[in-house]
mmCIF file as Biopython writes it, N, C-alpha, C and O atoms, coordinates in Angstrom:
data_model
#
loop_
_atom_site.group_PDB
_atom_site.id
_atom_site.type_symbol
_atom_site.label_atom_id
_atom_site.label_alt_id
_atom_site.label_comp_id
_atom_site.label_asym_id
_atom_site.label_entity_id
_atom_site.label_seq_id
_atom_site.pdbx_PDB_ins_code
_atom_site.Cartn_x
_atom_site.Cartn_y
_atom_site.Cartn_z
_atom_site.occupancy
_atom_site.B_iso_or_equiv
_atom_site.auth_seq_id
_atom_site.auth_asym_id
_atom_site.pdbx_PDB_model_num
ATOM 1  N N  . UNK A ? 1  ? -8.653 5.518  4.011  1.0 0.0 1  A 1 
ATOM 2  C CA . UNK A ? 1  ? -7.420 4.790  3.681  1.0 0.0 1  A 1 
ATOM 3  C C  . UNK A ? 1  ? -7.203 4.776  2.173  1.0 0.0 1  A 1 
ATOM 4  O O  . UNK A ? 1  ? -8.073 4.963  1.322  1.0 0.0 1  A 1 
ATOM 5  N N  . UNK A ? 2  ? -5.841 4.512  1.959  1.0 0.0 2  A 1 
ATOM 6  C CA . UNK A ? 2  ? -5.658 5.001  0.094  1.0 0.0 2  A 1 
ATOM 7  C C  . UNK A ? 2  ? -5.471 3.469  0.395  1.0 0.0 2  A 1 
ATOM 8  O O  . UNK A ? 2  ? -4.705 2.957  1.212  1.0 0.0 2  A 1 
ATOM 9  N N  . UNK A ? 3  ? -6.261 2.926  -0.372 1.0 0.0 3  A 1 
ATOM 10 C CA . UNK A ? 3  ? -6.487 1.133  -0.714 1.0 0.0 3  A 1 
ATOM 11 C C  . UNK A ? 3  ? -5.701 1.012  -1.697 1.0 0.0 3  A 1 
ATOM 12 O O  . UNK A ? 3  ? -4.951 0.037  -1.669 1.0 0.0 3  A 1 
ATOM 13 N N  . UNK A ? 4  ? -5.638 1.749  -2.612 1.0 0.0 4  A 1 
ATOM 14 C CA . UNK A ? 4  ? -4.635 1.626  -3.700 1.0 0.0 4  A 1 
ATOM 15 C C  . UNK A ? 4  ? -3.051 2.062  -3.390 1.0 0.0 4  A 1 
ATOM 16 O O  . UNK A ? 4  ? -2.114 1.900  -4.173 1.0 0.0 4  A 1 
ATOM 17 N N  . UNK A ? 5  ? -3.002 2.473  -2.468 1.0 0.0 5  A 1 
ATOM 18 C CA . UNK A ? 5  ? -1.412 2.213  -2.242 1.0 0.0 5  A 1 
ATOM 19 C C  . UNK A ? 5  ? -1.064 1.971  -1.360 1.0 0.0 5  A 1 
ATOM 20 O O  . UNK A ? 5  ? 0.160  2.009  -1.235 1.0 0.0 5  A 1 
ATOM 21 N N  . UNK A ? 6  ? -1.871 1.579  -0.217 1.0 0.0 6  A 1 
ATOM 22 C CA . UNK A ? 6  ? -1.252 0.414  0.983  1.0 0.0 6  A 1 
ATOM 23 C C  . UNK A ? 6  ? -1.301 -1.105 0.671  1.0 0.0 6  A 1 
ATOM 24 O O  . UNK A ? 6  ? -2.141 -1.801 0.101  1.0 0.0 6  A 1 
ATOM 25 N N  . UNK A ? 7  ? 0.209  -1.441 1.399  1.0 0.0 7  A 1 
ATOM 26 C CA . UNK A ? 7  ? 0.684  -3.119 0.839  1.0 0.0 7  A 1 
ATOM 27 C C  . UNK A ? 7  ? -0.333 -4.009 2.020  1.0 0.0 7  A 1 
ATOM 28 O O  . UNK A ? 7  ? -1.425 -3.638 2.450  1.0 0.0 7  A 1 
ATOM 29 N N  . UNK A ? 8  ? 0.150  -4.830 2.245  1.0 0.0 8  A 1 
ATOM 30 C CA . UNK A ? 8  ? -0.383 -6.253 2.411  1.0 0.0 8  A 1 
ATOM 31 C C  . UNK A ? 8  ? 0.158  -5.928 3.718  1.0 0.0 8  A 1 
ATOM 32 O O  . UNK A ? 8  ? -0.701 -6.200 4.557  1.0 0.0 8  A 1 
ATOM 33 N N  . UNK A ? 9  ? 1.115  -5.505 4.205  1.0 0.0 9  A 1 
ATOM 34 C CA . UNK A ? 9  ? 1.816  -5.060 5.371  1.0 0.0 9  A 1 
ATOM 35 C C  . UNK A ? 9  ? 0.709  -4.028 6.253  1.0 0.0 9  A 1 
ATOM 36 O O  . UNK A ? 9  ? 0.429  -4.243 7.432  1.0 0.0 9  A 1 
ATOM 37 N N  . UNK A ? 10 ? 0.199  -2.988 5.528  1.0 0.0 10 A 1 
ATOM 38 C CA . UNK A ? 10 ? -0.696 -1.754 6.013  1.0 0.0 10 A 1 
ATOM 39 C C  . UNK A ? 10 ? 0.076  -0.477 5.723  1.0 0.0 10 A 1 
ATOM 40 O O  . UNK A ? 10 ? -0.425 0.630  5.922  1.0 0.0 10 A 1 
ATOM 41 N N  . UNK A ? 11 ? 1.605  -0.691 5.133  1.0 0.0 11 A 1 
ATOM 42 C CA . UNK A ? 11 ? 2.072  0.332  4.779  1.0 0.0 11 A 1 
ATOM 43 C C  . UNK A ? 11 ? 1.911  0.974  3.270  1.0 0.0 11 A 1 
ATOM 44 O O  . UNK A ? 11 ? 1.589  0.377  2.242  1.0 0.0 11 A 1 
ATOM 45 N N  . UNK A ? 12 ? 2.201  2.249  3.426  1.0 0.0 12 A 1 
ATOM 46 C CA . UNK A ? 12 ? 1.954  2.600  1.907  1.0 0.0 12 A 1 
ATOM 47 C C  . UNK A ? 12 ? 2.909  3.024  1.217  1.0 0.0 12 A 1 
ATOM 48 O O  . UNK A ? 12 ? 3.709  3.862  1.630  1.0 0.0 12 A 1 
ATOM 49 N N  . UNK A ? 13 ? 2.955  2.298  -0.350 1.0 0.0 13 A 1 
ATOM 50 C CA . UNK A ? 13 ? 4.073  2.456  -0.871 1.0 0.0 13 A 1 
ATOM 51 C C  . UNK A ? 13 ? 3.731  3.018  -2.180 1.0 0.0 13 A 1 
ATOM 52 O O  . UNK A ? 13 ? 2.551  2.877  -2.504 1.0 0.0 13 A 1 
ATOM 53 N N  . UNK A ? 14 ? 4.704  3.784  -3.219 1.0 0.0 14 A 1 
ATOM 54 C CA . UNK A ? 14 ? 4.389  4.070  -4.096 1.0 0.0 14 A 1 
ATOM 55 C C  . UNK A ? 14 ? 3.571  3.426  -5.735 1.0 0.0 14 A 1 
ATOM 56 O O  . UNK A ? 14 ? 2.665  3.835  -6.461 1.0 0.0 14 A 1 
ATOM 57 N N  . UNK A ? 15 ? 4.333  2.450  -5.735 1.0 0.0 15 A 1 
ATOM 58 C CA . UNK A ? 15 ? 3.497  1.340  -6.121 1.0 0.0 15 A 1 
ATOM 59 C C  . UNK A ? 15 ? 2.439  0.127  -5.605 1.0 0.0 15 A 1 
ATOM 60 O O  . UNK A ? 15 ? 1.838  -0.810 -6.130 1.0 0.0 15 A 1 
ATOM 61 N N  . UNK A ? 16 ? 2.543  0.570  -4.588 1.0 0.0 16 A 1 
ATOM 62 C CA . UNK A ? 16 ? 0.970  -0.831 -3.535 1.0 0.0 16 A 1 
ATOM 63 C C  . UNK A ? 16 ? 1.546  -1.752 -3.715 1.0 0.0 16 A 1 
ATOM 64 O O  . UNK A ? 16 ? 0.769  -2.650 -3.390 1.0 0.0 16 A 1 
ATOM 65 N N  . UNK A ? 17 ? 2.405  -2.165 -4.020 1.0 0.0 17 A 1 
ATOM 66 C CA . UNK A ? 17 ? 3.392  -3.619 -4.051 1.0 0.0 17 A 1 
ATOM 67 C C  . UNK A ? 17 ? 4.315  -3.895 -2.682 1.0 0.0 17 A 1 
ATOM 68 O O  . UNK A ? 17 ? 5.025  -3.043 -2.147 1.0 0.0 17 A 1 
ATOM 69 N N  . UNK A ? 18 ? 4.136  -5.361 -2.210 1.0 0.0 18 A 1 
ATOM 70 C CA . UNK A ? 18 ? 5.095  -5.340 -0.746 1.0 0.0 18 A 1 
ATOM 71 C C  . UNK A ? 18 ? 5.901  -6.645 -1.217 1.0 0.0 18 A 1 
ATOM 72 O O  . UNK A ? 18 ? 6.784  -7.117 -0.500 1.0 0.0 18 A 1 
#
């Protein structure tokens, strides 16, 4: 898993921010 860019949600965003 890229820990650094999945949110709090489990999705992944470009910045890891949700």
């Amino acid at each position: 898993s890229d820990s650094c860019c999945i949110t709090n949600a489990g999705s992944k965003s470009a910045n890891g921010a949700f």
